[in-house]
Phi, psi and omega in degrees: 000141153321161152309294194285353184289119193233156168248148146252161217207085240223155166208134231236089188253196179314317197239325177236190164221144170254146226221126127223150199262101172265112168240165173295355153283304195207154178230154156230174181218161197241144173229125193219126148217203188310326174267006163133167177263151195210104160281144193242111165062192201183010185075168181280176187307289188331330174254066173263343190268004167267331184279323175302262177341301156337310202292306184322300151323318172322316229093355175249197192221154179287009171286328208286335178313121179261322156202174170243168166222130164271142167297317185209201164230110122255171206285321183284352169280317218237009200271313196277320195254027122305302178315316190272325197287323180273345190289316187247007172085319190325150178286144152220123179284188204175140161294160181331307205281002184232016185288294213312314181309308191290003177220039158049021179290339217181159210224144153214086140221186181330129167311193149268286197256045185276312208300320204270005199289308195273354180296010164256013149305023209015322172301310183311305184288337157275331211267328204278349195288277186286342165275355180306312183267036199228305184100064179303300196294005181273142152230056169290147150256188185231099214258009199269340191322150160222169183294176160338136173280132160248107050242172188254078206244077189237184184263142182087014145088026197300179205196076168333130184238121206270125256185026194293156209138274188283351172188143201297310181244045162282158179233175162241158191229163137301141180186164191060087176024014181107339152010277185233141170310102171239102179281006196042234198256355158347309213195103175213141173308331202163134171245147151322326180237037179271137161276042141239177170212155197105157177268151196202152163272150192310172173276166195304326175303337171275008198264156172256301185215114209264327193291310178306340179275290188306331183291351169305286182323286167312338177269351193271335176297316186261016182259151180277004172308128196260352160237153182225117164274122171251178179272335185219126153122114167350140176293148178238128173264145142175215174287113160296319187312313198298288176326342176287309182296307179322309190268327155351309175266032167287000000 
């Protein structure tokens, strides 16, 4: 696949379906059900007209958005769905502990030169290839974030999971009646510059605070979830807990 190119990967719970959209950057995911649609993250800027398409495919329309949520704000999450939030009006949440980062009172991801500690890596040195022109280098917010809604009433019923670590508030969510994980970066299947496959945590340079991102990881042990959506990286179905431990013993 291109950078702009996506498959999607759909799972069915009672009332809804959860969608998820895999590119070789990054993924997001659509939640649809009868009342209407709910994006989970949105991509860097450069793929926003890939997340409408997306929608589109569904069968739905970006009118259909009732809100988004983001898993954490770093730009490939929150970059495509900045773009879509002013165009179309729609709210976007964030845990509490992640509204100040998505509207930019404050920035916590990879440096430059954490970035450049590793750039003599060849995976890296591809990876910076293809998201540059993506707008890897934006630091736009979303200056409209608001915390979690009460009641937490959206479409497709998600069910904040709290997932701190990798940014002081990301979160994960539950969905498809609990089905499934959707883990941002928490948790992910595969990265562009990792030399494994399988799920694993991002590498440290991407962690805001790596010991609270492994206790994440160890509370993902007790959950029943039977698919794992990531942020990066192919859907995996079988036990997310077995998938927690895997990646711990990495």
């Amino acid at each position: 696949m291109s950078r702009n190119d996506f498959e999607i990967s759909s799972v069915t719970g009672a009332s809804s379906t959860a969608h998820l959209v895999s590119t070789p950057a990054v993924n997001w995911v659509i939640l649809q059900d009868d009342s209407g649609l709910t994006l989970i993250d949105g991509g860097y800027p450069g793929q926003a007209g890939a997340v409408v398409e997306s929608i589109w495919r569904i069968g739905g329309s970006p009118s259909d958005i009732r809100g988004a949520l983001l898993t954490h704000a770093h730009v490939d999450h929150l970059g495509g769905l900045a773009k879509l939030a002013e165009q179309h009006g729609f709210p976007v949440y964030a845990d509490p502990d992640e509204v100040g980062h998505a509207r930019r009172d404050y920035l916590q991801q990879a440096t430059p030169a954490g970035i450049a500690a590793i750039a003599y890596r060849p995976r890296v040195l591809r990876w910076l290839a293809m998201v540059t022109p993506l707008g890897v280098l934006s630091h736009a917010g979303i200056d409209a974030t608001q915390p979690f809604p009460d009641p937490f009433d959206l479409p497709g019923a998600p069910k904040p999971v709290a997932a701190h670590g990798h940014t002081d508030g990301h979160s994960a969510y539950l969905v498809a009646d609990g089905q499934v994980l959707v883990s941002g970066d928490a948790l992910v299947s595969d990265h562009p510059i990792s030399a494994v496959s399988g799920c694993q945590c991002l590498p440290d340079v991407f962690q805001h605070d790596v010991p609270t991102a492994r206790r994440t990881i160890e509370e993902f042990t007790r959950l029943d979830a039977s698919v794992l959506f990531p942020g990066h990286g192919p859907r995996v179905d079988g036990s997310v807990a077995e998938m927690a431990r895997t990646a711990l013993n990495r």
